[in-house]
C-alpha positions as a Markdown table, in Angstrom:
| # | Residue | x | y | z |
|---|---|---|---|---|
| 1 | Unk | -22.4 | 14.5 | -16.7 |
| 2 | Unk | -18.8 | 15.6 | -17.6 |
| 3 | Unk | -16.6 | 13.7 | -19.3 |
| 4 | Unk | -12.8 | 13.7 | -18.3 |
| 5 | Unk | -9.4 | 12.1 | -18.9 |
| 6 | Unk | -7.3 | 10.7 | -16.0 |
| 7 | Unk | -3.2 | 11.1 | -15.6 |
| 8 | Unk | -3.3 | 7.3 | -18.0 |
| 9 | Unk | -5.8 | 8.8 | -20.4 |
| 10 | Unk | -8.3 | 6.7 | -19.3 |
| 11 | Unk | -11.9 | 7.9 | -19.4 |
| 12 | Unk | -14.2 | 8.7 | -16.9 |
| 13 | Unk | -17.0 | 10.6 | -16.0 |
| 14 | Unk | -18.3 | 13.0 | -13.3 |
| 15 | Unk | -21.7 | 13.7 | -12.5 |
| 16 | Unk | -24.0 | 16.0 | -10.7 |
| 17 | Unk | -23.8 | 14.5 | -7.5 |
| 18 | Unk | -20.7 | 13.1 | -5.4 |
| 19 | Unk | -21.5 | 9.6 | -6.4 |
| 20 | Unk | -18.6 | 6.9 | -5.9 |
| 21 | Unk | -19.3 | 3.6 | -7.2 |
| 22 | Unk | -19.2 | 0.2 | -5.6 |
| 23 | Unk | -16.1 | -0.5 | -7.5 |
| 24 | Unk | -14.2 | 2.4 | -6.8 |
| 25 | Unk | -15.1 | 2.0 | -2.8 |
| 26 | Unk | -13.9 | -1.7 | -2.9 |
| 27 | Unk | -10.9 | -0.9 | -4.3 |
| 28 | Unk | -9.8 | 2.2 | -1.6 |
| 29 | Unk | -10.9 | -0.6 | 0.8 |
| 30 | Unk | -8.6 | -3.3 | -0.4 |
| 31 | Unk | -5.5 | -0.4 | -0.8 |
| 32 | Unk | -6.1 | 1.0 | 2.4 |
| 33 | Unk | -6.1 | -3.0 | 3.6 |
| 34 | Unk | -2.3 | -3.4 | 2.1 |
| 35 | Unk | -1.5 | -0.3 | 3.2 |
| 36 | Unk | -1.8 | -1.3 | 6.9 |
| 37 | Unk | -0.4 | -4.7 | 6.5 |
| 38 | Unk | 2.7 | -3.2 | 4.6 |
| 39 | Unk | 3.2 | -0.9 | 7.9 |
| 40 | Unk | 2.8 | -3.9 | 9.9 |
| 41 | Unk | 5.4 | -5.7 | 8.0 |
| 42 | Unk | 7.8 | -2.9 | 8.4 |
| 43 | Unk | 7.4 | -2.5 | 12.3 |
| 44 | Unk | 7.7 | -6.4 | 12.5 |
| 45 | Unk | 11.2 | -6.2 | 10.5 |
| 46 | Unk | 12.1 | -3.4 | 12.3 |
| 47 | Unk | 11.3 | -5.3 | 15.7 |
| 48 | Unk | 13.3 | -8.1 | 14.5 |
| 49 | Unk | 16.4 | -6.1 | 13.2 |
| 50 | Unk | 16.1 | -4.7 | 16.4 |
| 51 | Unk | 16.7 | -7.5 | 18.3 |
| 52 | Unk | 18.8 | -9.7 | 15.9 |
| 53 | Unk | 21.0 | -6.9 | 15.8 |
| 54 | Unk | 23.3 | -6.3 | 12.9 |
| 55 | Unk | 26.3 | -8.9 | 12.9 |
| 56 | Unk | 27.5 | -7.7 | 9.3 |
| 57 | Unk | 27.7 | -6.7 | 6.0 |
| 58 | Unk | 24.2 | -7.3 | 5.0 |
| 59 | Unk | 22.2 | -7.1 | 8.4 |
| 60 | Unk | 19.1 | -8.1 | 6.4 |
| 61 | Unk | 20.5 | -11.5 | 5.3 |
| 62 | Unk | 21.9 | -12.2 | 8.5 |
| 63 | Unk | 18.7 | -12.0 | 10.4 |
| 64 | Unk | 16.8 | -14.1 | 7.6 |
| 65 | Unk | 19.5 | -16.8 | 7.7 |
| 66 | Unk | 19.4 | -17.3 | 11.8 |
C-alpha cells in the first residue's frame, strides 16, 4: 500500500490492485446523476428561451415572469 496526498491534502491510499471502494463508486454515480440533470436543465431553458423569445433587457426574467 502507498500512501498519498490529494490536491486538498487529504490522505489516501493506493494499493496493489485497482480497487475502488463502495463509497467512492456511489459518489461518481450520484455526480454523474447531476451531471445529466444539469444538461437537461440547460436544454429545457434553452427550449424555453427559444420559444419565449427575448422581449428585453433581461430575457431570462422575462420568460420567468410570463
Amino acid at each position: 500500500m502507498l500512501e498519498q496526498i490529494d490536491h486538498r491534502g487529504k490522505r489516501f491510499m493506493i494499493g496493489g490492485e485497482d480497487v475502488v471502494d463502495d463509497v467512492a463508486r456511489e459518489r461518481c454515480r450520484r455526480n454523474e446523476m447531476l451531471e445529466q440533470q444539469t444538461q437537461r436543465e440547460i436544454r429545457e431553458l434553452e427550449r424555453a428561451k427559444a420559444v419565449a423569445g427575448s422581449t428585453g433587457t433581461n430575457p431570462d426574467v422575462e420568460v420567468l415572469e410570463r
